[in-house]
C-alpha positions as CSV (number, residue, x, y, z in Angstrom):
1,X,-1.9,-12.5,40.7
2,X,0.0,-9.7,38.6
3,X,3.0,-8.8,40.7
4,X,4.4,-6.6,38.2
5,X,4.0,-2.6,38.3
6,X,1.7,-1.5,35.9
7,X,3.0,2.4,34.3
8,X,0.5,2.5,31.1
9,X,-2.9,1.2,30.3
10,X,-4.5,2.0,27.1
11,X,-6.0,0.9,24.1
12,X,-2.9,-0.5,22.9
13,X,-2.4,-3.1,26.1
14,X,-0.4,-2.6,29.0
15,X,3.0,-1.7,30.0
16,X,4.2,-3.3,32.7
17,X,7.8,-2.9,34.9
18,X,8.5,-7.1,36.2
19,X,8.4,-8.1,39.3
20,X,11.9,-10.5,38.4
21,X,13.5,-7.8,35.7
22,X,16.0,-10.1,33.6
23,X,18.1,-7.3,33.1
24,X,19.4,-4.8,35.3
25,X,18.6,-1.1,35.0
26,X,22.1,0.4,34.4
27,X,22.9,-2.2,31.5
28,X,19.8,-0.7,29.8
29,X,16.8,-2.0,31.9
30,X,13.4,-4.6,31.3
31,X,9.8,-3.7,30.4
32,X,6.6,-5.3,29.6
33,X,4.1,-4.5,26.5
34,X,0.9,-6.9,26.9
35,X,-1.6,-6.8,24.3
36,X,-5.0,-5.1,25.2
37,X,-6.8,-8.7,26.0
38,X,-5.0,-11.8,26.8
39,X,-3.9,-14.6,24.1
40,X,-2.0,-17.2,23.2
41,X,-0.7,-16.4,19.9
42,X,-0.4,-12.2,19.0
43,X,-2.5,-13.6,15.2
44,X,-5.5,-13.6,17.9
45,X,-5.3,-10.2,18.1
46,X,-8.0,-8.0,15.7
47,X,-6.2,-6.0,13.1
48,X,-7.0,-3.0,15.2
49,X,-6.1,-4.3,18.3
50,X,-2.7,-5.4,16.6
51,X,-2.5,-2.4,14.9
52,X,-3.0,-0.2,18.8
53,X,-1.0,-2.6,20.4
54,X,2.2,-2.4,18.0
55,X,2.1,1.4,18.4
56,X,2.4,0.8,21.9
57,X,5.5,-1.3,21.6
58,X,6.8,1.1,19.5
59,X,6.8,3.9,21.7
60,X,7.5,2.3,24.9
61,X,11.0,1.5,22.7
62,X,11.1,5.0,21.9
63,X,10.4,6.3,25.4
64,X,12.7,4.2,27.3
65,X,15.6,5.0,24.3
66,X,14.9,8.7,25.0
67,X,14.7,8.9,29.0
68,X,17.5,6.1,30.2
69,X,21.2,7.8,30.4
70,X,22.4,3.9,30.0
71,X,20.7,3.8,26.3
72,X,22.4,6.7,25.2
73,X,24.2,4.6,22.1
74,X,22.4,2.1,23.0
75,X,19.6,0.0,21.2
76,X,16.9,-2.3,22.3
77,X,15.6,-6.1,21.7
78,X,12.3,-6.8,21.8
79,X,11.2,-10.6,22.6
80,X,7.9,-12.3,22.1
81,X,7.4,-15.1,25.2
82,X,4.9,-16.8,27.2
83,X,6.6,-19.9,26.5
84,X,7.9,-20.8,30.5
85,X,4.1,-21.3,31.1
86,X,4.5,-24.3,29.2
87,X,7.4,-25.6,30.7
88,X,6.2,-29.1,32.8
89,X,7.2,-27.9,36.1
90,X,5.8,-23.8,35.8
91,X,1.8,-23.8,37.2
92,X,0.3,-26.4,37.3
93,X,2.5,-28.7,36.6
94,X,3.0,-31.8,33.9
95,X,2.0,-30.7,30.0
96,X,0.5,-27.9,29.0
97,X,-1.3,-26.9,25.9
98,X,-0.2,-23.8,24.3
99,X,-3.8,-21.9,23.5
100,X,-5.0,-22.9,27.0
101,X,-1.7,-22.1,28.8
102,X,0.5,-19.8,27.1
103,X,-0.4,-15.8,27.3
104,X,1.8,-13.9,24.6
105,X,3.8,-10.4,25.5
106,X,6.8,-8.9,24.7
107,X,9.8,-8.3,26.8
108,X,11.8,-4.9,25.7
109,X,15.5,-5.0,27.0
110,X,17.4,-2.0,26.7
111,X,20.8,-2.6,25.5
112,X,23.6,-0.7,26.8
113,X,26.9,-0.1,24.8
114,X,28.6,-0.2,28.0
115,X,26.6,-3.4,29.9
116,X,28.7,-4.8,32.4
117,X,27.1,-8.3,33.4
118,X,28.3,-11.1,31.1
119,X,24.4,-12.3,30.0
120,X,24.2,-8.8,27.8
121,X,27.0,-7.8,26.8
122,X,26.6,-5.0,24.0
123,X,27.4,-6.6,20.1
124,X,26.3,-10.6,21.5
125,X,22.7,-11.8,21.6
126,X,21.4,-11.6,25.0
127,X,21.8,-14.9,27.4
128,X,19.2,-16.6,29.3
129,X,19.0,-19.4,32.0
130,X,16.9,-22.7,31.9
131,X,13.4,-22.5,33.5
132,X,14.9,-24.2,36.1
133,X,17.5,-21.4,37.1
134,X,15.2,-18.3,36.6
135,X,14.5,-17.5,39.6
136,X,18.3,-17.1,40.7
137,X,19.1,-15.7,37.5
138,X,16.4,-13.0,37.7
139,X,17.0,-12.0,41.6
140,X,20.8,-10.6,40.4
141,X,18.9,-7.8,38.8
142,X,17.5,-4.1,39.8
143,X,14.7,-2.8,38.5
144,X,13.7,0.5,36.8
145,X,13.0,2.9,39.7
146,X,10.1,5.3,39.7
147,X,11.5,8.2,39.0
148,X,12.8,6.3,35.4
149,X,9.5,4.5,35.4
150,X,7.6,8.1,35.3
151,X,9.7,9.3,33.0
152,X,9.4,6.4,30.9
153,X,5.3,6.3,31.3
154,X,5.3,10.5,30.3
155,X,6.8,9.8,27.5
156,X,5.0,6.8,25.9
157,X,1.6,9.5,26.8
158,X,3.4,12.2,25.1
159,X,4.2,9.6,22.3
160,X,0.8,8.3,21.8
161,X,-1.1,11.2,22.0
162,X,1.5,12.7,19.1
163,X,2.7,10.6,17.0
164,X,0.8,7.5,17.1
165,X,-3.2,9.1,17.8
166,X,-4.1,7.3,20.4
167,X,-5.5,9.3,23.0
168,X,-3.7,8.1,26.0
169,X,-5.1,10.5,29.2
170,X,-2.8,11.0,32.1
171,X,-5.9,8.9,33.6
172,X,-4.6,6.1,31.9
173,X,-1.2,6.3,33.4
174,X,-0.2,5.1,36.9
175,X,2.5,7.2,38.8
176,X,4.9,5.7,41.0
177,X,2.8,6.0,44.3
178,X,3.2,3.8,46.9
C-alpha cells in the first residue's frame, strides 16, 4: 500500500511527497525519486532507464532548490535507501534478503541555512534515529503542502520537457486534489 502522495510520473520513475517526511518543510523539506520499475540494487536498472531516471533526480533537486523560500542558500542531500526493509523487525519480520526485500529510492532533503531542529542543522551531516525510533522521529515533522508540492511538480515538467528531453505531459503530473 503506497501511502505516500505521488506529484510526477514519467519515464524517469516517480516522485513521491512521504507519508512520514524525515524533515520538516521550513528546514528545507523531504521528497521521493523512485526509479521507473522496482529493484533492489539502482545497477538493475537498464542504462536508459538509469540514464531517465537520474535526469529525474536531477531536476526534482533543481525544482525544489528553485520553488522553496527555505532553500534560498540552501543546498540539498540526496540519500540512496531501502535498507529499513531489511531490518529483522520491519515486514515480515526475522531476516531478510536484500534482492527479495530491499526496493532502492532516493530520499532528497532540502537543506536550509537557517534549519532550526537539531537533526539538520545547516554545515553537519543530517541525523537519523534507529529503526526502532522512526516512527516518533518522523511524526515531529510537516510535510510539503500542495501548493509547494505543485509548484515543485511544474517545475520538474518544465525541467524535463527543457532541459532534460523527456517529454513529461501535464498528464503525467498529479495536482494536489483531494
Amino acid at each position: 500500500m503506497n501511502l505516500h502522495r505521488t506529484l510526477v510520473v514519467c519515464a524517469g520513475g516517480t516522485v513521491d511527497l512521504p507519508a512520514r517526511p524525515m524533515n520538516h518543510r521550513c528546514d528545507g523539506g523531504h521528497l521521493l525519486v523512485h526509479p521507473p520499475r522496482p529493484v533492489w540494487e539502482r545497477s538493475e536498472l537498464t542504462p536508459d532507464e538509469l540514464a531517465r531516471w537520474a535526469c529525474l533526480v536531477a531536476a526534482t533537486g533543481k525544482a525544489m532548490l528553485d520553488t522553496l523560500p527555505p532553500l534560498d542558500g540552501g543546498c540539498l542531500n540526496y540519500w540512496e535507501a531501502g535498507n529499513n526493509a531489511l531490518n529483522d523487525k520491519a515486514h515480515p519480520m526475522g531476516p531478510k534478503t536484500p534482492r527479495l526485500h530491499r526496493r532502492m529510492h532516493l530520499h532528497v532533503f532540502g537543506r536550509s541555512p537557517k534549519a532550526t531542529h537539531p537533526d539538520w542543522q545547516w554545515g553537519e551531516p543530517p541525523r537519523f534515529p534507529a529503526f526502532a525510533d522512526s516512527d516518533a522521529w518522523t511524526a515531529q515533522f510537516s510535510p510539503l503542502n500542495p501548493g509547494e508540492c505543485d509548484a515543485i511538480a511544474a517545475a520538474i515538467r518544465m525541467l524535463l520537457n527543457t532541459r532534460y528531453g523527456m517529454n513529461a505531459g501535464a498528464a503525467d503530473l498529479p495536482t494536489s486534489g483531494p
